[in-house]
N, C-alpha and C positions, 0 to 999 in steps of 0.2 A: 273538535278543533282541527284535526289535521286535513278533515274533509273542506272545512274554511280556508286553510292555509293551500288544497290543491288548485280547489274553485279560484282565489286568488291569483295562483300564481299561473292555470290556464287563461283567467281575464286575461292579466298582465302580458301573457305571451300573445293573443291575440289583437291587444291593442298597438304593440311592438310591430307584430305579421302587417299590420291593415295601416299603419304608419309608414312605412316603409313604400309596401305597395301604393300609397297618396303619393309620395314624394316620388316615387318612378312615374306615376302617370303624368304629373305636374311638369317631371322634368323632359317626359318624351313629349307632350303636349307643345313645350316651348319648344325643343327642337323642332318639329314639324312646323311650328310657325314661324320659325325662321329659315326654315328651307322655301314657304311658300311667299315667303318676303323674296327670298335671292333670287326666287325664279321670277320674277318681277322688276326687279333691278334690273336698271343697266347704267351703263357706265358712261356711254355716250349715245347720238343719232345711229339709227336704224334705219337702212332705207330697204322699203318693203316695194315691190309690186303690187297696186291693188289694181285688181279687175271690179267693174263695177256693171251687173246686166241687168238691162230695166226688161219685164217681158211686160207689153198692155195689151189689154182687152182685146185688141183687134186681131192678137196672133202675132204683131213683130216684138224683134226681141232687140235691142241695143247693148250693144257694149263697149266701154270705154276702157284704159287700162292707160295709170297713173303712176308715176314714182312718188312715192310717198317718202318723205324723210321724216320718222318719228320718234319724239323726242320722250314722250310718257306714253306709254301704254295705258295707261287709265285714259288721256287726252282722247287718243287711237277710238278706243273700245267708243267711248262717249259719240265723236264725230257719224261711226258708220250703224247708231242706235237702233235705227230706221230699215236698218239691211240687215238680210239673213245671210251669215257667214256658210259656204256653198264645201269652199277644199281650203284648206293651210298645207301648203307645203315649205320649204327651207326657201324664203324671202320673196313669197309670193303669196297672197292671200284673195279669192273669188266671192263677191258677193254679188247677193241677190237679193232684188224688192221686184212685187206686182203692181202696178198703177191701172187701175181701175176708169181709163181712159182710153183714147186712141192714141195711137203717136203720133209727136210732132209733124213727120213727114207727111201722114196720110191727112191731117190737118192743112197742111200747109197746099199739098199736090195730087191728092186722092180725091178720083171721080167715079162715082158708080156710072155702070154702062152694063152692055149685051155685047157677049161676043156675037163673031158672023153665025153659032148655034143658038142663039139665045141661053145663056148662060149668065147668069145676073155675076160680075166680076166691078173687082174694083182695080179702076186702070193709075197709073202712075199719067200724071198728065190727063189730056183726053184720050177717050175710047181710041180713036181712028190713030192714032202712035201706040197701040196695042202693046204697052210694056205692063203686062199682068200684077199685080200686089197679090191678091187674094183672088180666088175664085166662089161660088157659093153651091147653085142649084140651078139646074132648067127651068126658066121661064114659059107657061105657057102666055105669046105672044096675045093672043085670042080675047086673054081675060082681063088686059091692062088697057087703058085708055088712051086713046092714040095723042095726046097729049102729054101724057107718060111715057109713051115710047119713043116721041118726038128728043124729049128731054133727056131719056137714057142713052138716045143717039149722039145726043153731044157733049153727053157726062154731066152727072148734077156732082156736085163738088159734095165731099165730105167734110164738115165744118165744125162737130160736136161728136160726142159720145152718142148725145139724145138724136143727134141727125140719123148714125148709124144706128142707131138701135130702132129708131122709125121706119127707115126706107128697109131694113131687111124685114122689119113687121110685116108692112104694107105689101110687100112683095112675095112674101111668104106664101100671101094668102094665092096668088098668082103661080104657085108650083107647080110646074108638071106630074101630072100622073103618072108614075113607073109601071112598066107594062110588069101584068103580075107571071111570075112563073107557070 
C-alpha cells in the first residue's frame, strides 16, 4: 500500500510539474504574440522612401525613387509583391525586380550599327551620332552581306526582345576571329 500511496503521490506531483510548465508556455506564447502584433502596429502614416530598380535583359538598369505615405503595412508588403526587397534602412526601403525584356528606351531609340572598327554596338539614336548604349564584339565585315552592312550603316532600330535576340544571333555567326596567343 505505501508503495501505491508514493507511485500516487509522484503521479500527482508530476501532473502539478507539467501543468504549470503548459500554463508558462501558454502564457509566454501569448506574449510573443503580442509583441509581434505591436511591432506591426502603427499609430498613424508612415512615409517611407521607396527606391524601385528594374534591371532588363539588355544590361540597362532603371531606377525610380518615391515618397511613399503608408498607411498598413500589410497594404505596403502586398503592393511591392512582385519586387525583391534589396536594403531597409530607418525610412528608406530599395527594391528590385528583373524584366525579361529590353527597356523602354532601347525600344523606343536603339539602333544596332558598326562602329568606325566594326564593332557590332547599339547606338542611342543613329549610328553616325555615335552616343554608345551597349557594345558587343568584332565584326568580321567580309562575312556579312553588303545589304547588311548597308543597313547597320544607318542603324536598324531595336524593336523586340525577339529583334535583339535575332540580330546578335545572326551576327554572332559573323565574329571575328581573335588572334590566338
Amino acid at each position: 500500500m505505501k508503495n501505491l500511496y508514493g507511485f500516487l503521490g509522484v503521479l500527482l506531483l508530476t501532473v502539478v510539474v507539467m501543468s504549470s510548465q503548459h500554463a508558462y508556455a501558454i502564457e509566454t506564447a501569448q506574449s510573443e504574440q503580442n509583441v509581434d502584433e505591436s511591432h506591426y502596429h502603427m499609430d498613424g502614416p508612415m512615409v517611407i522612401e521607396v527606391i524601385l530598380r528594374t534591371n532588363y535583359a539588355d544590361g540597362v538598369t532603371t531606377e525610380q525613387s518615391i515618397q511613399k505615405t503608408v498607411w498598413s503595412m500589410e497594404d505596403f508588403w502586398s503592393e511591392y509583391s512582385d519586387w525583391q526587397l534589396i536594403t531597409q534602412d530607418q525610412g528608406k526601403m530599395v527594391f528590385e525586380r528583373r524584366i525579361e525584356d529590353i527597356s523602354p528606351a532601347m525600344k523606343e531609340n536603339g539602333h544596332f550599327g558598326l562602329t568606325d572598327d566594326g564593332v557590332l554596338t547599339i547606338f542611342e539614336g543613329k549610328p553616325d551620332e555615335q552616343k554608345v548604349i551597349q557594345t558587343f564584339f568584332q565584326i568580321d565585315v567580309g562575312k556579312v552581306e553588303s545589304s547588311r552592312l548597308k543597313e547597320l550603316a544607318e542603324g536598324i532600330p531595336v524593336k523586340s526582345w525577339y529583334n535583339f535576340e535575332d540580330m546578335l544571333h545572326t551576327l554572332y555567326k559573323a565574329k571575328a576571329k581573335q588572334p590566338a596567343d
